[in-house]
Rosetta silent file (secondary structure, phi, psi, omega in degrees, C-alpha in Angstrom):
SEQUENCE: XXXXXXXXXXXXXXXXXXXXXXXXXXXXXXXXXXXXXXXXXXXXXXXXXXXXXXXXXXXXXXXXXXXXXXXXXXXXXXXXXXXXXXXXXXXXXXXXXXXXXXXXXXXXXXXXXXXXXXXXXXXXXXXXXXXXXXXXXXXXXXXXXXXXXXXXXXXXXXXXXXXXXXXXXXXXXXXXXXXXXXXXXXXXXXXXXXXXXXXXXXXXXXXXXXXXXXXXXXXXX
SCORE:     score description
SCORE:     0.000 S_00000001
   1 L     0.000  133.371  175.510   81.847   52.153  137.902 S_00000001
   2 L   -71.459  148.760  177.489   79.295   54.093  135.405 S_00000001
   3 L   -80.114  157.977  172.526   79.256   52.717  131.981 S_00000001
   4 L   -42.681  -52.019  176.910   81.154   54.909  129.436 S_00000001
   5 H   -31.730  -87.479 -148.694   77.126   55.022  127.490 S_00000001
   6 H   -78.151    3.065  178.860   75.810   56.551  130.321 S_00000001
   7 H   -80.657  -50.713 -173.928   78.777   58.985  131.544 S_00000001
   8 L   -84.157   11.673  159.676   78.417   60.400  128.069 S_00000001
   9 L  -117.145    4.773  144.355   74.439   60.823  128.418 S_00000001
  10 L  -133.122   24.439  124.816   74.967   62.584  131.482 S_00000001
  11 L   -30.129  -67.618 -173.744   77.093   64.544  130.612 S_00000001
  12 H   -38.874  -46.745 -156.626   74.886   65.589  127.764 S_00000001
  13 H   -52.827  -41.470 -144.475   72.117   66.078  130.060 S_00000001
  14 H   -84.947  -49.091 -167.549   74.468   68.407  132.303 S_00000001
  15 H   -58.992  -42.158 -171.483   75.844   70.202  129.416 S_00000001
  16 H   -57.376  -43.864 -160.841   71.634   70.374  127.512 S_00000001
  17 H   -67.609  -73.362  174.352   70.309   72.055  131.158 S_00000001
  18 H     9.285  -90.179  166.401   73.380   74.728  130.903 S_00000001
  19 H   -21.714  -57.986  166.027   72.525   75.509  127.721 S_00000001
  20 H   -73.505  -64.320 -168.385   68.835   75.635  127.884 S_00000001
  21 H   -21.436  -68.819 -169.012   69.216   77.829  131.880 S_00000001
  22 H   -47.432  -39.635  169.472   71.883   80.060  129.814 S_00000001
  23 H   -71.195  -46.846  175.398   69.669   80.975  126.596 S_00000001
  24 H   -85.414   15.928  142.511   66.799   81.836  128.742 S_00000001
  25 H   -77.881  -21.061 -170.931   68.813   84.223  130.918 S_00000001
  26 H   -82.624  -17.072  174.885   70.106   85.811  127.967 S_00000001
  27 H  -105.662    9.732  167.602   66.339   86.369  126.474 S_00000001
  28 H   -98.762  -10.551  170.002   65.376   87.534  130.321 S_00000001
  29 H   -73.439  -42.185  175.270   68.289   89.711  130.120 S_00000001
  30 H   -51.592  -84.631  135.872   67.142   90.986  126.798 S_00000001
  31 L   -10.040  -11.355 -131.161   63.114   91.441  128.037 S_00000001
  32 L    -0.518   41.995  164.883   63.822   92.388  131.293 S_00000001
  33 L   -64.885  -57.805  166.852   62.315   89.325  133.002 S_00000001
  34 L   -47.888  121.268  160.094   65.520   89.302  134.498 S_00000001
  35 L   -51.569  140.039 -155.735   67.613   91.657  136.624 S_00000001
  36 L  -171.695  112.096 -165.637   70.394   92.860  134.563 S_00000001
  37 L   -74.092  -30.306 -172.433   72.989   95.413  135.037 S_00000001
  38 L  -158.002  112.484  173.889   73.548   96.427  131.710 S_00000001
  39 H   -51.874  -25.224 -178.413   71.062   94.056  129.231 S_00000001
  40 H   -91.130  -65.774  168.147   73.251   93.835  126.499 S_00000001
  41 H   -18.248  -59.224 -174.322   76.455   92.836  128.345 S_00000001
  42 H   -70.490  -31.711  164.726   74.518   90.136  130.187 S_00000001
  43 H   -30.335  -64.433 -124.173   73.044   89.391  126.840 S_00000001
  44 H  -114.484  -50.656 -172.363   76.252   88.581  124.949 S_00000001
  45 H   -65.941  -34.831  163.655   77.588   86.874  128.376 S_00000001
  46 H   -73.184  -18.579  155.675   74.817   83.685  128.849 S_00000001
  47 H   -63.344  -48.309 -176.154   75.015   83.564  124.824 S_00000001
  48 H   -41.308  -63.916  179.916   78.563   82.799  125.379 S_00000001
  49 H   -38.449  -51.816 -157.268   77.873   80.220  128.266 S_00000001
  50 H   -58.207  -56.272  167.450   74.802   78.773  126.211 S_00000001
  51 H   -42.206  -48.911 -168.709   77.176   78.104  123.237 S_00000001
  52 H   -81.654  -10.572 -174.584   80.299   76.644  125.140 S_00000001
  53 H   -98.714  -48.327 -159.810   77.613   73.978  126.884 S_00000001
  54 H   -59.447  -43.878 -178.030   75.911   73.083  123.346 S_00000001
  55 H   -39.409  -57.071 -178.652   80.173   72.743  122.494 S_00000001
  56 H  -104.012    9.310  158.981   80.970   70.641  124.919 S_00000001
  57 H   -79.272  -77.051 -110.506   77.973   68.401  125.227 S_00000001
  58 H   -90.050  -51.750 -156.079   79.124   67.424  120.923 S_00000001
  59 L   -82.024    6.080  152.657   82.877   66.903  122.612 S_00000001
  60 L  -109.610   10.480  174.626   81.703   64.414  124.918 S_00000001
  61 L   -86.561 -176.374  124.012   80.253   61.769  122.055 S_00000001
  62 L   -35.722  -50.415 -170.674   83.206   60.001  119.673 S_00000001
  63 L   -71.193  -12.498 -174.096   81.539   61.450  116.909 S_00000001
  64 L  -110.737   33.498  144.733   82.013   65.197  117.991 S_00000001
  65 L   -67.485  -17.023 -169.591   86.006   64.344  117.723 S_00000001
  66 L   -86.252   -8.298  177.221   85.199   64.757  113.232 S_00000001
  67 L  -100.972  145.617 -171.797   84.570   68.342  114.246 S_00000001
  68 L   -61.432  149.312 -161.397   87.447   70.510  113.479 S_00000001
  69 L   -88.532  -29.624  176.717   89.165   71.407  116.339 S_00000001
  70 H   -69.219  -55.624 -169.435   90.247   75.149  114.933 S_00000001
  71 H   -75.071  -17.859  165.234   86.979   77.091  114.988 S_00000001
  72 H   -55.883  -50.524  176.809   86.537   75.771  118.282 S_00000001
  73 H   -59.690  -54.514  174.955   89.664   77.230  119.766 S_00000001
  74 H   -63.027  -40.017  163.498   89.375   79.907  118.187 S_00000001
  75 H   -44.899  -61.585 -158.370   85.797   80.304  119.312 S_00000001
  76 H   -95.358   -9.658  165.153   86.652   80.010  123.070 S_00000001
  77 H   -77.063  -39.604 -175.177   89.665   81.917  122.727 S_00000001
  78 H   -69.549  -35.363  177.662   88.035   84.906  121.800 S_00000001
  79 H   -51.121  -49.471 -168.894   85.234   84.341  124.439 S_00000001
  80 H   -55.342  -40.010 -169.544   87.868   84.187  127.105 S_00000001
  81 H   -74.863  -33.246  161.181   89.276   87.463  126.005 S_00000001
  82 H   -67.852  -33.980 -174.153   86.046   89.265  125.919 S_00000001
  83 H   -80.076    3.828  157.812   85.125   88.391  129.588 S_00000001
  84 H  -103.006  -22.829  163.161   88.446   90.028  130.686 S_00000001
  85 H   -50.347  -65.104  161.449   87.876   93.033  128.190 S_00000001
  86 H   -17.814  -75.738  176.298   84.211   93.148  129.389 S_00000001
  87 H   -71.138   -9.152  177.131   85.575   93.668  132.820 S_00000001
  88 H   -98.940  -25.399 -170.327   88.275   95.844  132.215 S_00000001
  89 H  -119.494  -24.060 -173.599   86.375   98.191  129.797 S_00000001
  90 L  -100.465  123.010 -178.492   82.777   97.777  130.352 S_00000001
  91 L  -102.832  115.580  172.055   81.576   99.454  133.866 S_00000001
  92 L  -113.622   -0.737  150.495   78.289   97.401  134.006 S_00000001
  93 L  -157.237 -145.956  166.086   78.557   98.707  137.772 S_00000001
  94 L   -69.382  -39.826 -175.848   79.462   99.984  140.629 S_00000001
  95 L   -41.345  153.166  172.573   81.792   97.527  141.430 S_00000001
  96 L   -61.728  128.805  172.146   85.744   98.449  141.664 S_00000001
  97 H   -18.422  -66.979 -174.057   87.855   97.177  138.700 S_00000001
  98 H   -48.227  -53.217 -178.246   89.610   94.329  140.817 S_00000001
  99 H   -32.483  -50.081 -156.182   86.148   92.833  141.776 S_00000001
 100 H   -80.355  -13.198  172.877   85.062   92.957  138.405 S_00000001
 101 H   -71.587  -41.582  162.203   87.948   91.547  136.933 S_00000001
 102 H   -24.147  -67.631 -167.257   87.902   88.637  139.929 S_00000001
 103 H   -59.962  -27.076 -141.452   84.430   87.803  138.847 S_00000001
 104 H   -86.121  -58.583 -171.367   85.500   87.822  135.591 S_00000001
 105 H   -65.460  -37.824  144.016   88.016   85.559  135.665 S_00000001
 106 H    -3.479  -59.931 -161.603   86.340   81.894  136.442 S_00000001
 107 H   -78.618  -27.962 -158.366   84.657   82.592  133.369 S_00000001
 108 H   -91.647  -58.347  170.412   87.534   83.359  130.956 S_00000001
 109 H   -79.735    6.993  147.220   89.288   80.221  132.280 S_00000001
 110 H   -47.053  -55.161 -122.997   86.750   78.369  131.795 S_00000001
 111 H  -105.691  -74.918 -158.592   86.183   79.394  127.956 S_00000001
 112 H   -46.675  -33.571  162.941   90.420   78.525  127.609 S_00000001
 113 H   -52.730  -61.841 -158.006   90.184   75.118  128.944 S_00000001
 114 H   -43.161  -44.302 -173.307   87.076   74.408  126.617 S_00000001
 115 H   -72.580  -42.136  172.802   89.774   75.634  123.736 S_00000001
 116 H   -98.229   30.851  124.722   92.408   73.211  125.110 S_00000001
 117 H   -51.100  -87.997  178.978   90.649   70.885  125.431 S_00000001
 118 H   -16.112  -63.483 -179.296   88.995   70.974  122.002 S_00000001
 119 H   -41.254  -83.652  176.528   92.527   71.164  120.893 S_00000001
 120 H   -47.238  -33.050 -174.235   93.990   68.170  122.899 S_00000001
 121 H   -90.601  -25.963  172.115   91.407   65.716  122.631 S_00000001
 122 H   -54.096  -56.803 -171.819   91.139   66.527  118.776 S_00000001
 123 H   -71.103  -49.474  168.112   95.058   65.800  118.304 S_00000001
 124 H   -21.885  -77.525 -167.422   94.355   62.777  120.685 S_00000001
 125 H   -38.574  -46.747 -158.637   91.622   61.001  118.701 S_00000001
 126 L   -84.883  138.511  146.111   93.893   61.620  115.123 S_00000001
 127 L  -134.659  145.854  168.548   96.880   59.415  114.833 S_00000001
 128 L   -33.182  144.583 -177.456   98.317   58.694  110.991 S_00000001
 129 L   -79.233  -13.830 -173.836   97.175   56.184  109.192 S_00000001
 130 L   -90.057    6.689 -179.411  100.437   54.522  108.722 S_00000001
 131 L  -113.539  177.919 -158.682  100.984   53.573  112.136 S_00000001
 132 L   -95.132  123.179  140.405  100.081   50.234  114.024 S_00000001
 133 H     0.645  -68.275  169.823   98.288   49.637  116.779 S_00000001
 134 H   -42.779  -61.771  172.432  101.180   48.408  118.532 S_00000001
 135 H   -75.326  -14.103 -178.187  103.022   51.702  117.983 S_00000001
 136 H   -96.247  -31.957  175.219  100.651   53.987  118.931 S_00000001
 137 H   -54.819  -33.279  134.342  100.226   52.094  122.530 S_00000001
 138 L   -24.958  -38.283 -152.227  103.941   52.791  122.611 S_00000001
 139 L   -72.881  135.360  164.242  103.332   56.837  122.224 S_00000001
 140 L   -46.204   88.875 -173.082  104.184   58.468  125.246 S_00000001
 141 L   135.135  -62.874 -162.462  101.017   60.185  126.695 S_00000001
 142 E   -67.530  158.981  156.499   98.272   57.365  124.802 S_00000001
 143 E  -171.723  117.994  157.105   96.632   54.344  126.150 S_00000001
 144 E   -77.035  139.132  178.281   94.983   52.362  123.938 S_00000001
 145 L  -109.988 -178.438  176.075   92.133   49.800  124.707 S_00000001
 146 L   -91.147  139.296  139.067   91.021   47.370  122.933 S_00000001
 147 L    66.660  -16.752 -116.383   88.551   47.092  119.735 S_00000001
 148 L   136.512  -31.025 -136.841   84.903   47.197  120.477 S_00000001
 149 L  -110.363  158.290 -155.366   85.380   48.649  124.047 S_00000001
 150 L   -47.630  -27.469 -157.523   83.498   52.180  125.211 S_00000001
 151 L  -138.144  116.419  138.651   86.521   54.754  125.185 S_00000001
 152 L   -58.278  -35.435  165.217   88.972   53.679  122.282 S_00000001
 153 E  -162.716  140.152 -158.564   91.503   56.249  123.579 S_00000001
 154 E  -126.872  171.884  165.779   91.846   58.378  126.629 S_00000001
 155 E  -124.576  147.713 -167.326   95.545   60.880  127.276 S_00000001
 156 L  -116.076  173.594  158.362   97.299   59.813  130.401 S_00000001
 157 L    49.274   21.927  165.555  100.506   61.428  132.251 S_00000001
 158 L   -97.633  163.143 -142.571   98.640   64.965  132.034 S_00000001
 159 L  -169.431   12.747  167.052   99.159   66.879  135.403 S_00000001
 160 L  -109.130  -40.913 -179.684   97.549   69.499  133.663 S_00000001
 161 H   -74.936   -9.039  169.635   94.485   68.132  133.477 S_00000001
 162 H   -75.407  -57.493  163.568   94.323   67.261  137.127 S_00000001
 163 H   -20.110  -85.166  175.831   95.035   70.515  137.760 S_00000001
 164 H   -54.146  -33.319  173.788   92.225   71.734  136.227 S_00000001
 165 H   -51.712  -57.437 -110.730   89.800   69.253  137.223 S_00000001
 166 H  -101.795  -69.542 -179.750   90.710   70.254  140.603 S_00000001
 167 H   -13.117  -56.873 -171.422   90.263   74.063  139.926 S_00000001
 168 H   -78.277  -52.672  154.038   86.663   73.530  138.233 S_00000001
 169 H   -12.740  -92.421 -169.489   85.818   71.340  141.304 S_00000001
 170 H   -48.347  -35.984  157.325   87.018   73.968  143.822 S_00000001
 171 H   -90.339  -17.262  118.378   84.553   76.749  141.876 S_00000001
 172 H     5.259  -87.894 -176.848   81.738   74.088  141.274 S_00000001
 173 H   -47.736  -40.725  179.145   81.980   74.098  145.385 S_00000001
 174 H   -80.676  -21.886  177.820   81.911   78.384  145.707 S_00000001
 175 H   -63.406  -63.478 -159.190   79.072   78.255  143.140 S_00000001
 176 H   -37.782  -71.894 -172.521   77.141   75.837  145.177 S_00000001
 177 H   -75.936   -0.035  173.352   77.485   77.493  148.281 S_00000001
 178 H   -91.376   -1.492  170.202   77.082   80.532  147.442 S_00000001
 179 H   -55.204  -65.954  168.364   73.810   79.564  145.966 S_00000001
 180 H   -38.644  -58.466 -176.712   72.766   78.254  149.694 S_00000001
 181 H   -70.373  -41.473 -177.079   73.850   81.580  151.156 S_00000001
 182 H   -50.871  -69.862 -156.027   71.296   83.317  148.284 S_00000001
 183 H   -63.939  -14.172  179.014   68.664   81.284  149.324 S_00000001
 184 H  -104.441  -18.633  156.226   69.223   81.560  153.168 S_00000001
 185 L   -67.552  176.169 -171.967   69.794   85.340  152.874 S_00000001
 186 L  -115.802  138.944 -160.954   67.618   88.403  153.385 S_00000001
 187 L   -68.798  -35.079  165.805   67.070   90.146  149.982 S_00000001
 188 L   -78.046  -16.465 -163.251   68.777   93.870  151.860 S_00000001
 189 L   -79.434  -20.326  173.364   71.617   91.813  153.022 S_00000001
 190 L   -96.956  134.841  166.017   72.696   91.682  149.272 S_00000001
 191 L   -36.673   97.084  177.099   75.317   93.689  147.516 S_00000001
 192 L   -34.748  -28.827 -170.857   76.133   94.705  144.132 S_00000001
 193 L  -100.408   22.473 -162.098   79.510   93.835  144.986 S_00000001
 194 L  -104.327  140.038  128.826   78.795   90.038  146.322 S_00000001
 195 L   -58.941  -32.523  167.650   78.497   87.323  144.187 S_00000001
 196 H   -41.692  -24.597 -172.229   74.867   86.326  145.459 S_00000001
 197 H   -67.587   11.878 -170.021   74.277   89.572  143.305 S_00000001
 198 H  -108.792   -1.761  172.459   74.470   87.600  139.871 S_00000001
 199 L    88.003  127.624 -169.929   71.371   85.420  140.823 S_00000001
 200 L   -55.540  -26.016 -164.500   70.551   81.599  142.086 S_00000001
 201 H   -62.211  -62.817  164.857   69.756   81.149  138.135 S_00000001
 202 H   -69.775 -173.594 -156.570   73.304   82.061  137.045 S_00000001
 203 H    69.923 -100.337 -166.873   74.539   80.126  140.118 S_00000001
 204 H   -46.735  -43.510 -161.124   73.362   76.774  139.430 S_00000001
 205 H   -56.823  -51.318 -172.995   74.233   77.262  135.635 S_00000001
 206 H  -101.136   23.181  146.053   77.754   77.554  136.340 S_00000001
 207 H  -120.439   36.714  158.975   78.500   75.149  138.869 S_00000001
 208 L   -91.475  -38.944  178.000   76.682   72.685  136.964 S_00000001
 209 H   -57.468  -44.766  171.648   78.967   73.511  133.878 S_00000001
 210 H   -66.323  -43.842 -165.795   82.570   73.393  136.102 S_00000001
 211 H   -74.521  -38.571 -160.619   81.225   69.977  137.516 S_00000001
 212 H   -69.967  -64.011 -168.276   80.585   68.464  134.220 S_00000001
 213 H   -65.653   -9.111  159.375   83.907   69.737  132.903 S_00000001
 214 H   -59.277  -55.743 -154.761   85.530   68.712  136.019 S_00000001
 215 H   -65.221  -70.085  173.531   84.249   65.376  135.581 S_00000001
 216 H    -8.558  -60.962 -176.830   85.356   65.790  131.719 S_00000001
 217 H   -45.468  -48.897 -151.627   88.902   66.159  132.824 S_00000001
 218 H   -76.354  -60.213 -177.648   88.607   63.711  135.228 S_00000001
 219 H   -80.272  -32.617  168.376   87.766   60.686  132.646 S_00000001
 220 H   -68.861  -29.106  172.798   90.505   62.027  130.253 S_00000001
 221 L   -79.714    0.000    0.000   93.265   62.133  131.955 S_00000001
């Protein structure tokens, strides 16, 4: 079994590469070191990414439980809604509406876990000061450890959070390979309308990000 210490420094680690990959597509989108269908769009979308990785590397210490849980939500709720706006309103190609919404969509539930999450582990952590020990190991949902010991409290009995683990897994696994088909394809065989067309860089970034929050899921529930 990995100690708790080191689950939460590689996490960090997972969430810090994200973060750094994601800001410097967004200043090669900007520059045009990067291919980029429409520079601003692409811009606004790896700031988003970069930001939700710095987020949930602080929401895998103890200590990033003291940050309010509300600007967070609100933060990734709004993200989520631009990457289906984005795709519904923004032609940043050729592709056909369904496609772009498809593509789209990964991303948007992605951002809404990060908010309920925030949400849920935040309501987790707080219980009232007036109750015991005793009683909160009682709560439906809680399990308490003891004292001293790495993870003071995890939520149990969610079937939602399995769920999702399972989801971010199962795209984790289409990023991956479709990275492996980029790199084993010939540069005409790809397609605006393909995912290989979004680049091994984007690629790794996000199915290093689903596996962390897969794993995230994984230890909470």
């Amino acid at each position: 079994m990995i100690p708790v210490t080191a689950l939460h420094w590689l996490l960090t680690v997972c969430f810090a590469v994200v973060a750094g990959q994601a800001a410097w597509r967004a200043g090669a989108a900007r520059d045009g070191g990067a291919p980029a269908r429409d520079p601003a769009l692409e811009r606004v979308t790896h700031a988003l990414h970069a930001l939700m990785a710095v987020a949930m590397a602080v929401m895998t210490w103890p200590w990033g439980m003291r940050v309010p849980a509300r600007p967070q939500v609100v933060f990734f709720s709004l993200a989520a809604v631009w990457f289906l706006a984005a795709a519904c309103f923004v032609r940043s190609s050729a592709a056909p509406l369904p496609y772009r919404v498809l593509h789209a969509a990964p991303h948007a539930l992605a951002m809404t876990a990060a908010a309920w999450m925030a949400d849920t582990m935040r309501a987790g952590s707080s219980v009232g000061g007036g109750e015991s020990v005793s009683s909160m190991m009682d709560m439906p949902g809680m399990h308490m450890r003891a004292p001293g010991s790495a993870a003071a409290m995890t939520l149990t009995g969610s079937d939602t959070m399995i769920v999702l683990a399972m989801v971010f897994l199962a795209l984790a696994l289409r990023w991956l390979t479709g990275g492996f088909d980029l790199a084993r394809s010939e540069p005409a065989a790809r397609t605006p309308h393909t995912q290989l067309a979004t680049g091994r860089n984007d690629l790794s970034y996000h199915d290093l990000m689903t596996l962390g929050m897969a794993v995230m899921l994984i230890v909470i529930a």
